[in-house]
C-alpha positions as CSV (number, residue, x, y, z in Angstrom):
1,X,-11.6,-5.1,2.2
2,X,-14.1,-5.9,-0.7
3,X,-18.0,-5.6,0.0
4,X,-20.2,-7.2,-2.5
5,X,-22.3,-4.3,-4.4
6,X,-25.5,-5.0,-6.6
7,X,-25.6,-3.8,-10.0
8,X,-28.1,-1.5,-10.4
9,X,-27.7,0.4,-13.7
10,X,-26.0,-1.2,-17.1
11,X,-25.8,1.0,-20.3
12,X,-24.5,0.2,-23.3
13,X,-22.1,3.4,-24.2
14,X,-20.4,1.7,-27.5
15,X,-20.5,-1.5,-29.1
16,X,-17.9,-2.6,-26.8
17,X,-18.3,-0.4,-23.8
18,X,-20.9,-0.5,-21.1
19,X,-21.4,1.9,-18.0
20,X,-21.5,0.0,-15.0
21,X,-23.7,1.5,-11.8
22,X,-23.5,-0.3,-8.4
23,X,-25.8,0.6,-5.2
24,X,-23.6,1.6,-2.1
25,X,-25.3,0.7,1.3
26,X,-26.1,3.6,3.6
27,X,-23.6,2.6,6.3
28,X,-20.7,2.1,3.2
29,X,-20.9,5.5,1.6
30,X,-18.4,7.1,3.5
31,X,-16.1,3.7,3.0
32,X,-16.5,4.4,-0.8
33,X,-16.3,8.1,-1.0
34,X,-13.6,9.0,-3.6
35,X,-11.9,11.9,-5.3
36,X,-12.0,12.7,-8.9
37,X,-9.6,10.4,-10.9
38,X,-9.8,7.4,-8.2
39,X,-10.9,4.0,-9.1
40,X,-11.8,0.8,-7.3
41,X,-11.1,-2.9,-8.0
42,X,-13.4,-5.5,-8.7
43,X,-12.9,-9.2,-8.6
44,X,-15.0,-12.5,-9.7
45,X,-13.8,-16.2,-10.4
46,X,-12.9,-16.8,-13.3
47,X,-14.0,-20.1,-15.8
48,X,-10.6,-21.8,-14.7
49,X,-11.5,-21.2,-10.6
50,X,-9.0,-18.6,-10.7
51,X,-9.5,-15.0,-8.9
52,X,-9.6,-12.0,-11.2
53,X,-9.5,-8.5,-10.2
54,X,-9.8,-5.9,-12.3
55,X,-9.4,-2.2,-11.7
56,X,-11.9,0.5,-13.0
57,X,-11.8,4.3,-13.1
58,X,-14.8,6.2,-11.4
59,X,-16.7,8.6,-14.0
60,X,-19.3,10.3,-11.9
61,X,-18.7,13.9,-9.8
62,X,-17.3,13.0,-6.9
63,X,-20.2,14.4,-3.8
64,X,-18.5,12.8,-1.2
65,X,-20.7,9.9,0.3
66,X,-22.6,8.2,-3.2
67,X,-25.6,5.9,-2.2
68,X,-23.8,5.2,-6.3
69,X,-20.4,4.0,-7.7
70,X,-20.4,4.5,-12.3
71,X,-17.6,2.8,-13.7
72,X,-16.7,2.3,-17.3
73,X,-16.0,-1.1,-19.1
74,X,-14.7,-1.4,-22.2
75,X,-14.0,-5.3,-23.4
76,X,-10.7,-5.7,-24.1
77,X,-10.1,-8.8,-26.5
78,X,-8.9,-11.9,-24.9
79,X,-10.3,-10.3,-21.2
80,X,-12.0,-12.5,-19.6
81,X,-13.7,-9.9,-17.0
82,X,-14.1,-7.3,-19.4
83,X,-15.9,-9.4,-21.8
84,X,-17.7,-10.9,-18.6
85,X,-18.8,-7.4,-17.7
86,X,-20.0,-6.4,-21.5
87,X,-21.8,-9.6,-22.3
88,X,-22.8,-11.2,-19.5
89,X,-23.3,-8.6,-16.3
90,X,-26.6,-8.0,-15.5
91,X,-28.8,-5.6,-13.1
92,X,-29.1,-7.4,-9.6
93,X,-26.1,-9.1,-10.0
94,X,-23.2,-8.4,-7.2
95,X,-20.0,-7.5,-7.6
96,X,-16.7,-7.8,-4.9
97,X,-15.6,-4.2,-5.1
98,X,-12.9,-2.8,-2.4
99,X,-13.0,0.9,-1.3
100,X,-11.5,3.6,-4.2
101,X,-8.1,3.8,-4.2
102,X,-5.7,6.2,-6.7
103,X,-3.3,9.2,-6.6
104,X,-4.5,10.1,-10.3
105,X,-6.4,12.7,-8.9
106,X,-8.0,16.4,-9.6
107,X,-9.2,18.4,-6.7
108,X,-11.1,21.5,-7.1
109,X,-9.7,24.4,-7.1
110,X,-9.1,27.9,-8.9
111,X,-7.1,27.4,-12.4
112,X,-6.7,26.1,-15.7
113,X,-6.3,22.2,-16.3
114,X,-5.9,20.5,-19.5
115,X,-6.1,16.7,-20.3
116,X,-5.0,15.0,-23.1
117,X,-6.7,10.9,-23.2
118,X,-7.0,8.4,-25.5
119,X,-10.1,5.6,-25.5
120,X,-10.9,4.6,-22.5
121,X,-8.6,7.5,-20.3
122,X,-11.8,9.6,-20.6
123,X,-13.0,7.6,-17.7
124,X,-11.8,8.9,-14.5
125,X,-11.2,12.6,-16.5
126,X,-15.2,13.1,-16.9
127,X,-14.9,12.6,-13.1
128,X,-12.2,15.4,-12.7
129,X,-13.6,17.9,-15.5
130,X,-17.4,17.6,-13.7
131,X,-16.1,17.8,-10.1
132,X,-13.9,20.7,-11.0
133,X,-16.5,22.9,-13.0
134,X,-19.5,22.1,-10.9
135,X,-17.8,23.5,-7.7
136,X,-15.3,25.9,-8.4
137,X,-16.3,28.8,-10.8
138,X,-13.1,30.1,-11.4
139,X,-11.6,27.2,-13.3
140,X,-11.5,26.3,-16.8
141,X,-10.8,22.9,-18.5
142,X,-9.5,22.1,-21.8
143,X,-10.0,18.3,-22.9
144,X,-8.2,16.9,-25.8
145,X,-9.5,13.2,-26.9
146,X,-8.2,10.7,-29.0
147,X,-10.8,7.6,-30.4
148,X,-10.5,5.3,-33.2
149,X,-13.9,6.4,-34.5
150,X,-17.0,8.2,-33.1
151,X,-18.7,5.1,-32.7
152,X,-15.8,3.6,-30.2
153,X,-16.1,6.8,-29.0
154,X,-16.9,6.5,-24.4
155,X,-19.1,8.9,-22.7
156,X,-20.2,10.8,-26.0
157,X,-23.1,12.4,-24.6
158,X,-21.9,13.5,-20.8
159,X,-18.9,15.0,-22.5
160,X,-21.5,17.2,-24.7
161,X,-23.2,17.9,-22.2
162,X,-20.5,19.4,-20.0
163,X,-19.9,21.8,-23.7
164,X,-23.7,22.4,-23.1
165,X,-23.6,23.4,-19.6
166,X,-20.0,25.3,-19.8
167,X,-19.9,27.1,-22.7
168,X,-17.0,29.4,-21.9
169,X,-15.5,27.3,-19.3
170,X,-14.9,23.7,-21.3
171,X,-12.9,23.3,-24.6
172,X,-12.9,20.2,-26.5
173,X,-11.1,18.6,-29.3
174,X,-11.2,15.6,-30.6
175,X,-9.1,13.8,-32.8
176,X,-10.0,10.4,-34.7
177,X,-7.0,8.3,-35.3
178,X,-9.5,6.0,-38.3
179,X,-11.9,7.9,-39.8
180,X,-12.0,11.2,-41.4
181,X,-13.7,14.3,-39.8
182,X,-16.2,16.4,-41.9
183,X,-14.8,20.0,-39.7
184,X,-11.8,20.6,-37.3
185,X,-8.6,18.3,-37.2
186,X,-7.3,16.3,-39.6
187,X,-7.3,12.1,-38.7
188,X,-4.3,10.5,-37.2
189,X,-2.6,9.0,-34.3
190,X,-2.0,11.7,-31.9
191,X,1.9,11.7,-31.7
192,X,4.5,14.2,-30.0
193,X,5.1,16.8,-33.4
194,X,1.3,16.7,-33.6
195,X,0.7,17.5,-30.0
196,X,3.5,20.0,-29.6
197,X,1.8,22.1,-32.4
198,X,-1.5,21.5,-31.6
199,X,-1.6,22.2,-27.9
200,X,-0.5,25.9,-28.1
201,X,-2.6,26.4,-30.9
202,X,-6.0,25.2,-29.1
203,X,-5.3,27.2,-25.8
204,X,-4.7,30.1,-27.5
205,X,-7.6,30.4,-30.3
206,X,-9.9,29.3,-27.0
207,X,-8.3,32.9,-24.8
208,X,-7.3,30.2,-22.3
209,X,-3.7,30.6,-21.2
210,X,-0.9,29.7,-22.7
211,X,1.2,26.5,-22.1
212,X,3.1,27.8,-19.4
213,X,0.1,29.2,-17.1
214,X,-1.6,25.7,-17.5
215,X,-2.0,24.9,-13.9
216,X,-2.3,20.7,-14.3
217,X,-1.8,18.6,-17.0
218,X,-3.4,15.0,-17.0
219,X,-2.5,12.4,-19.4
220,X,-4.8,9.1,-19.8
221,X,-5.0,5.9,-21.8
222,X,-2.5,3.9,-23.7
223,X,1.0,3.6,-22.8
224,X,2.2,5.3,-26.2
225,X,0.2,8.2,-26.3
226,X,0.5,9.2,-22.4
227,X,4.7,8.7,-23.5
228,X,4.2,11.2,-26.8
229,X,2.2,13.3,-24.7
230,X,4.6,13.6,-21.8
231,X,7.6,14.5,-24.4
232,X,5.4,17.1,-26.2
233,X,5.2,18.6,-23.1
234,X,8.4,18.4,-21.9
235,X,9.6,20.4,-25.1
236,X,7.3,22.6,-24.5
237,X,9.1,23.7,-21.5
238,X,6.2,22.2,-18.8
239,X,7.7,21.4,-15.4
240,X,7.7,17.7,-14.8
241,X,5.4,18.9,-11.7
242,X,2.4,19.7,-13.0
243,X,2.4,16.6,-15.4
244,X,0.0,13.4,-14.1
245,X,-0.5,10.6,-16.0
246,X,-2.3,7.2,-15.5
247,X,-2.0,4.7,-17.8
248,X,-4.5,2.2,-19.1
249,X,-2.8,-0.2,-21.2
250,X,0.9,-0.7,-20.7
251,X,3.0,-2.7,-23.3
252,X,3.3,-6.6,-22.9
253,X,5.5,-7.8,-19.8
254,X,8.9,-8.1,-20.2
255,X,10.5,-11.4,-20.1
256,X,11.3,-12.5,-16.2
257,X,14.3,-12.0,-15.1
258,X,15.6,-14.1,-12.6
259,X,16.2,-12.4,-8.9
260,X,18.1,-14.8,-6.9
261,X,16.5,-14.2,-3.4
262,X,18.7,-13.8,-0.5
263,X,19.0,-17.2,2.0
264,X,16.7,-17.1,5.0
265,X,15.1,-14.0,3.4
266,X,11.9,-12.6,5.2
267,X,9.3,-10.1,4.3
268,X,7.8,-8.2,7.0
269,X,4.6,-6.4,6.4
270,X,2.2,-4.1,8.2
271,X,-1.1,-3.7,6.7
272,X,-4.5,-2.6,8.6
273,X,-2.8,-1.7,11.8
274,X,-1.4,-5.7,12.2
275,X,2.4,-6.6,11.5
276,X,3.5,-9.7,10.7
277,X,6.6,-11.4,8.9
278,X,7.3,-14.2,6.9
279,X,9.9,-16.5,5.0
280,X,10.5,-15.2,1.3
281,X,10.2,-18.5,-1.0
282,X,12.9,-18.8,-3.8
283,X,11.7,-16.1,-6.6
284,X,8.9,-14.3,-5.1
285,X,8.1,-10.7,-5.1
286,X,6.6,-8.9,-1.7
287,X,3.1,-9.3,-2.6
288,X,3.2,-13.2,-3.2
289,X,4.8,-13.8,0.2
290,X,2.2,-11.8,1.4
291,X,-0.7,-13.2,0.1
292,X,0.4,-16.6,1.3
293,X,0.0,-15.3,4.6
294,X,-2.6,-12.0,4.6
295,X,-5.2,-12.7,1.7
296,X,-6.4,-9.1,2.3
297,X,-3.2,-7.8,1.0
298,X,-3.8,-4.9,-2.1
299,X,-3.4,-5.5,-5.6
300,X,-5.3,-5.5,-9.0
301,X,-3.3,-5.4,-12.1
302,X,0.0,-7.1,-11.3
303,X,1.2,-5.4,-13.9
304,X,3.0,-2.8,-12.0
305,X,0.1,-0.3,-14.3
306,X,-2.7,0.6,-11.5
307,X,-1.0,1.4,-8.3
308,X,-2.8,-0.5,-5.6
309,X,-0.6,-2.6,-4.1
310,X,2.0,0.4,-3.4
311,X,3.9,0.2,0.2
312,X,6.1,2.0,1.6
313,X,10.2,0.3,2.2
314,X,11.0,0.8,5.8
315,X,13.4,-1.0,5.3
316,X,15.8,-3.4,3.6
317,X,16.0,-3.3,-0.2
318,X,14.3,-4.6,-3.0
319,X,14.6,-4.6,-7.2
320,X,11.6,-3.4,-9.0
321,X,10.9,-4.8,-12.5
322,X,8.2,-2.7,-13.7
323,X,6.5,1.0,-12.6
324,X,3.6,2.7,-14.6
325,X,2.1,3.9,-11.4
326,X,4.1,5.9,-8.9
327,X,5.3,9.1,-9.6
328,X,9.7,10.5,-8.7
329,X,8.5,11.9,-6.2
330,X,6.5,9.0,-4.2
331,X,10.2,6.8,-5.1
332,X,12.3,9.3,-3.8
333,X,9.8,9.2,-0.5
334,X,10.5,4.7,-0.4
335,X,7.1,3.7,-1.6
336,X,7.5,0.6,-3.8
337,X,4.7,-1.9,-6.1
338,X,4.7,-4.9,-3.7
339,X,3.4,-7.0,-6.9
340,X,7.0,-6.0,-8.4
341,X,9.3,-5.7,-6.2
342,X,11.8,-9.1,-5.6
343,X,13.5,-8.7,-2.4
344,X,17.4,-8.1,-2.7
345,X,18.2,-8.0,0.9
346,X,17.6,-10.9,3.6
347,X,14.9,-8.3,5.9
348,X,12.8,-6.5,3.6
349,X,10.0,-4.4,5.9
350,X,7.2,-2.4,4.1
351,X,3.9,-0.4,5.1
352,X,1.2,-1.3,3.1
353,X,-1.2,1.8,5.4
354,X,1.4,4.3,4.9
């Protein structure tokens, strides 16, 4: 459930970009405890009435219970929150912010992990490359970033300092897709020839590893690049396993198409511990005929992009239109994105605490 939090920090880390700090109550810090690579949803009304919710990556080192939650917000044109956020936020104010949330996740452990991001995907991968270096000594992490400038660039001077604080342990590149570098690589859109040529290149003149004895790969940001990311590493022979990705911006929505649903069709739901079921009306997908009837149900994006309103089918069937967010192997298990999913069959019976 949300809990409003007050805004206690707000610093501007581009001319679009802000970093967003919010006080966690003593008796709500294990509620908001997170992993590295989660991120929580936040909602306000908008100038229409309307509810927006919004979901934001976590940037801190995850400590387990944090008395504070540091987000990143970069104003997206034509977004109303976002520009709200940038512009208008202020310390004091309170926010409606529900519990972390996210399988994008990096926990510590012995290894070698690379990430390749783009803009604003540096967000919850400051979270992972802290958490991991801070607490397990044996572990090295190679960060590859794409930015249109060094000016839009997030998080300029956390991600030096993590070069400051581990010299032999962090390796960055950076890439600028609009503006010419004095040293290192040349500008340009980081595309798959690029990146199949560049990533053996970096781990080897850094004594690394090579591609194959990367231990996780994490891919953040913009639906193109995570896509010419994930096909530079296929061709580079990287099992499909140790590949996460999270995207930030996915490309517009398709056009509807119309999913005749099923007479008499009923959606039956169990989420906190209570069941209940309900008639499908003509059209909907799981999460709108739960909403009518549970206004605590999940969901952020509704874009099928940021995961939280997965569920798990029980049972019954449904057609999916659109998935950024869940990986083979959570499909193959049944889980489904109740904000895309158009029952096909008359029962349709999901899990939302699974």
């Amino acid at each position: 459930m949300f809990h409003p939090l007050r805004v206690t920090g707000l610093e501007s880390i581009t001319d679009d970009a802000v970093a967003v700090s919010l006080a966690v109550p003593a008796e709500l810090r294990t509620t908001y405890a997170y992993e590295p690579g989660q991120h929580i949803a936040l909602r306000r009304r908008g100038s229409d009435g309307e509810e927006i919710r919004r979901t934001y990556s976590l940037c801190a080192p995850a400590t387990g219970a944090p008395d504070t939650l540091r987000i990143g917000i970069r104003r997206v044109e034509g977004g109303e929150f976002s520009t709200h956020a940038v512009k208008e936020l202020s310390v004091g104010d309170t926010v409606d912010v529900l519990p972390p949330t996210g399988r994008f996740v990096l926990r510590p452990r012995p290894g070698s992990f690379v990430a390749v991001v783009g803009g604003s995907g540096i967000t919850p991968v400051l979270s992972m490359a802290s958490t991991l270096l801070s607490a397990e000594e044996d572990s090295r992490f190679c960060l590859v970033r794409s930015d249109r400038s060094a000016a839009s660039t997030m998080f300029l001077e956390e991600v030096a300092d993590l070069k400051d604080r581990y010299p032999d342990r962090f390796q960055l590149v950076t890439v600028l897709s609009r503006e010419e570098q004095q040293t290192g690589l040349p500008s340009g859109r980081l595309d798959q020839a690029q990146l199949t040529t560049l990533l053996p290149a970096v781990l080897g003149a850094s004594g690394n590893t090579a591609v194959d004895g990367v231990d996780g790969w994490f891919l953040c940001g913009p639906m193109g690049l995570v896509q010419e990311a994930t096909q530079a590493l296929h061709g580079l022979g990287v099992p499909r396993t140790r590949v996460h990705q999270e995207i930030f911006h996915a490309q517009a929505p398709p056009v509807p198409v119309s999913v005749p649903t099923p007479d008499s069709a009923t959606v039956s739901a169990t989420l906190d511990g209570r069941s209940g079921s309900w008639p499908v009306r003509d059209g909907e997908v799981v999460l709108e005929t739960v909403l009518r009837n549970r206004s605590d149900a999940p969901y952020a994006c509704r874009g099928g992009v940021c995961g939280t309103c997965r569920a798990r089918l029980l049972s019954g069937d449904v057609r999916m239109e659109r998935n950024f967010a869940l990986e083979p192997e959570e499909l193959k298990a049944g889980y489904i994105l109740a904000c895309q999913s158009h029952p096909v069959t008359a029962e349709v019976t999901v899990d939302f605490d699974a």
